[in-house]
matplotlib code that plots the C-alpha trace (Angstrom):
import matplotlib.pyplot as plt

x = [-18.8, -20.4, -24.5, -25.4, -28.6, -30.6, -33.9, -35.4, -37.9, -41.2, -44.3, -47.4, -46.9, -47.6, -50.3, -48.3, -46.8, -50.3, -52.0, -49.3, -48.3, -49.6, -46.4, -43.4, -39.4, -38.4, -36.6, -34.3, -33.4, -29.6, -29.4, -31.4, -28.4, -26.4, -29.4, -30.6, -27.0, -27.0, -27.6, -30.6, -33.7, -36.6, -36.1, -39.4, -40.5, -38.5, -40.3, -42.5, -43.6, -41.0, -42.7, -40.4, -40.3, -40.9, -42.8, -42.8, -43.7, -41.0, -40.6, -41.2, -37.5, -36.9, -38.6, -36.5, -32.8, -31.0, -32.0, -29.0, -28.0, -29.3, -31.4, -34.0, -35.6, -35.7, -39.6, -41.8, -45.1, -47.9, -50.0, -53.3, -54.8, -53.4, -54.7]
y = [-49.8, -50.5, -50.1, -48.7, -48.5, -46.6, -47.2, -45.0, -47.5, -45.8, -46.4, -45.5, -41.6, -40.8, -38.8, -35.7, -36.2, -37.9, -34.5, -33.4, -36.8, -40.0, -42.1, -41.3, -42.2, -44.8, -43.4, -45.8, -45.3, -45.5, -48.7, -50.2, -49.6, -52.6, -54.5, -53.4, -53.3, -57.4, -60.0, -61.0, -61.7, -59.0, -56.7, -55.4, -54.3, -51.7, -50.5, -48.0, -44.2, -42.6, -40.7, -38.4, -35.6, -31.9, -29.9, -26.5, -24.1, -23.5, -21.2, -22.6, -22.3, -26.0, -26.9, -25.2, -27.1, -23.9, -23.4, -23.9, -23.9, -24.2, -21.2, -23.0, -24.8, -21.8, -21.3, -19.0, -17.2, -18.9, -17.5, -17.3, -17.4, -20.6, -22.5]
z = [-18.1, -14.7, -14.3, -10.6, -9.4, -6.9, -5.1, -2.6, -0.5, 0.3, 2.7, 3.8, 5.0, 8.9, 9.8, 9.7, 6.3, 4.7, 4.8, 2.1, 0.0, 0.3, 0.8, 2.8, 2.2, 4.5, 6.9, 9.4, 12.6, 13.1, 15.4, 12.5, 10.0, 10.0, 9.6, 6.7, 5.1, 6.3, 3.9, 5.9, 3.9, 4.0, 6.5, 5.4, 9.1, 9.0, 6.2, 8.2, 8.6, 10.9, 13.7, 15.0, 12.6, 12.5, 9.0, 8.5, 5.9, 3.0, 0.1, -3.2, -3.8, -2.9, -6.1, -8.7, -9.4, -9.4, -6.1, -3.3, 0.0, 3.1, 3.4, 0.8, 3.7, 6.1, 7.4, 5.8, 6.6, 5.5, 2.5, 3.7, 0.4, -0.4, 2.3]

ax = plt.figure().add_subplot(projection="3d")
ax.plot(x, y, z, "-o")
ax.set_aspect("equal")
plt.show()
């Protein structure tokens, strides 16, 4: 029986992201694709906070595995007691 593996690459988070989480997914840029794929050594610039992103309220939904569909990540009001 084959073994595969899976690794999700992290970094520091943006500025957006740091005021939720304190590291961020690595997340390419598609001309960036085949070179990261490549056999070359260490890529490791492109191991850095995306800037171009968009965050927006979500229901709590997202966090429970029975949870599915697109609608999971649809924006919601913000509870003012919460924040």
């Amino acid at each position: 029986m084959s073994t595969r593996n899976l690794a999700i690459p992290t970094c520091e988070p943006n500025e957006m992201i740091a005021e939720i989480r304190n590291r961020l997914s690595v997340i390419l840029q598609r001309e960036d694709y085949a070179r990261w794929l490549s056999p070359e050594p260490g890529p490791c610039d492109l191991m850095k906070p995306a800037e171009l992103m968009t965050m927006w309220p979500i229901g709590r939904g997202v966090d429970n595995v029975k949870s599915v569909g697109p609608e999971i990540i649809n924006p919601v009001g913000l509870d003012p007691q919460r924040h």
